[in-house]
C-alpha positions in Angstrom: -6.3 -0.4 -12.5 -7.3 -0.4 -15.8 -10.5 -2.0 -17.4 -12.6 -4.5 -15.8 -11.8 -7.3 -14.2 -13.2 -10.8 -11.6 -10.9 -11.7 -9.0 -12.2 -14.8 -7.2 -15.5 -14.1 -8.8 -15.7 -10.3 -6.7 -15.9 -7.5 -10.0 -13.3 -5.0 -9.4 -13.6 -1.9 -11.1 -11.0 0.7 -9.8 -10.9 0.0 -6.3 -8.8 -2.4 -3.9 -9.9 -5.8 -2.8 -8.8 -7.4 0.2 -9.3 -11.1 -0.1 -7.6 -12.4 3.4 -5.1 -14.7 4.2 -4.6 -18.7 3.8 -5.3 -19.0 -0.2 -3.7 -21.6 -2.7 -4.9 -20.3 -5.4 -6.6 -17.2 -6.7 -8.9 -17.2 -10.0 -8.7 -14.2 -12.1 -11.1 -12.9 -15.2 -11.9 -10.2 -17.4 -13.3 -10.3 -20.5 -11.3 -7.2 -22.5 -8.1 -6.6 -21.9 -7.5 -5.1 -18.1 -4.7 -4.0 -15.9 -4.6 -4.1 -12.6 -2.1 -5.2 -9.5 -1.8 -7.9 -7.1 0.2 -7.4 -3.5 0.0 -10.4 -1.1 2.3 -12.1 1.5 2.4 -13.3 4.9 0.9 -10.7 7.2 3.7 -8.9 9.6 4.1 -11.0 12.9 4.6 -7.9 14.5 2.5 -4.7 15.2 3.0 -1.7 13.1 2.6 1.7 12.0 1.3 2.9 8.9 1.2 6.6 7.6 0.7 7.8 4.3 2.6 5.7 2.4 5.1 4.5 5.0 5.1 1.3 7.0 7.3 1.0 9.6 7.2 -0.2 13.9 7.4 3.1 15.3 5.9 6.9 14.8 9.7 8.0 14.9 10.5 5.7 12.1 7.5 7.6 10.1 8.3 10.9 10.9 12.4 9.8 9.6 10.4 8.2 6.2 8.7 11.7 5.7 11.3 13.7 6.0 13.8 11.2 4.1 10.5 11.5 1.9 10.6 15.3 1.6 13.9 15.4 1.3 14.8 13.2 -1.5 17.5 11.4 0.1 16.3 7.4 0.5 13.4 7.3 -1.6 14.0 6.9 -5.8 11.7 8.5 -8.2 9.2 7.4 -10.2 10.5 7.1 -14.2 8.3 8.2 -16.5 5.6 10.6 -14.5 6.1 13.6 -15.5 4.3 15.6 -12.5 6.1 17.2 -9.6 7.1 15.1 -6.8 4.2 14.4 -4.5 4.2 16.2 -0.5 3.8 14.2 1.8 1.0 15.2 4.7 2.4 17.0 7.8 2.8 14.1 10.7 -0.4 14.1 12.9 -0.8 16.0 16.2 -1.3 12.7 18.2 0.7 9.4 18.4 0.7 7.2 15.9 -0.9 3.9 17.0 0.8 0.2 16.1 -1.8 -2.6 14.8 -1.4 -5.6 14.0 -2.5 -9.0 14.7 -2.8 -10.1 18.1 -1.6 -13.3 19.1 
């Protein structure tokens, strides 16, 4: 994010906001020019696992998305960042645990 900026009247300044679910509508502000990004949707239905930057419903389906990861062979690259590619952590010692919403 750059800049400063009001979402639903909460400043945000660098950091992530979780507003929750069921809105219509969501005001946003800033007073100078800002950048920042917005991710919503309809929460999963169904538990799941989250590592790093992997979602999936299993900790076998992680450890596949960190190799695939490491490897290069299903994630794309980022255009334009000039840095080496990111390494993802080593998978933990102990199971990965699925949240979610209970029902």
């Amino acid at each position: 994010m750059q800049g400063a900026a009001e979402v639903d009247g909460v400043p945000v300044r660098g950091e992530m906001l979780y507003l929750g679910c069921g809105r219509r509508e969501l005001p946003l502000r800033a007073e100078t020019a800002a950048g920042l990004m917005l991710l919503g949707g309809e929460p999963f239905e169904e538990r799941i696992v989250m590592f790093w930057n992997f979602v999936g419903r299993t900790g076998q389906e992680m450890a596949q998305a960190r190799e695939d990861w490491m490897t290069g062979d299903r994630f794309g690259e980022v255009h334009g960042y000039a840095g080496r590619r990111l390494s993802a952590p080593e998978m933990p010692a102990t199971p990965l645990k699925p949240r979610g919403r209970e029902r």
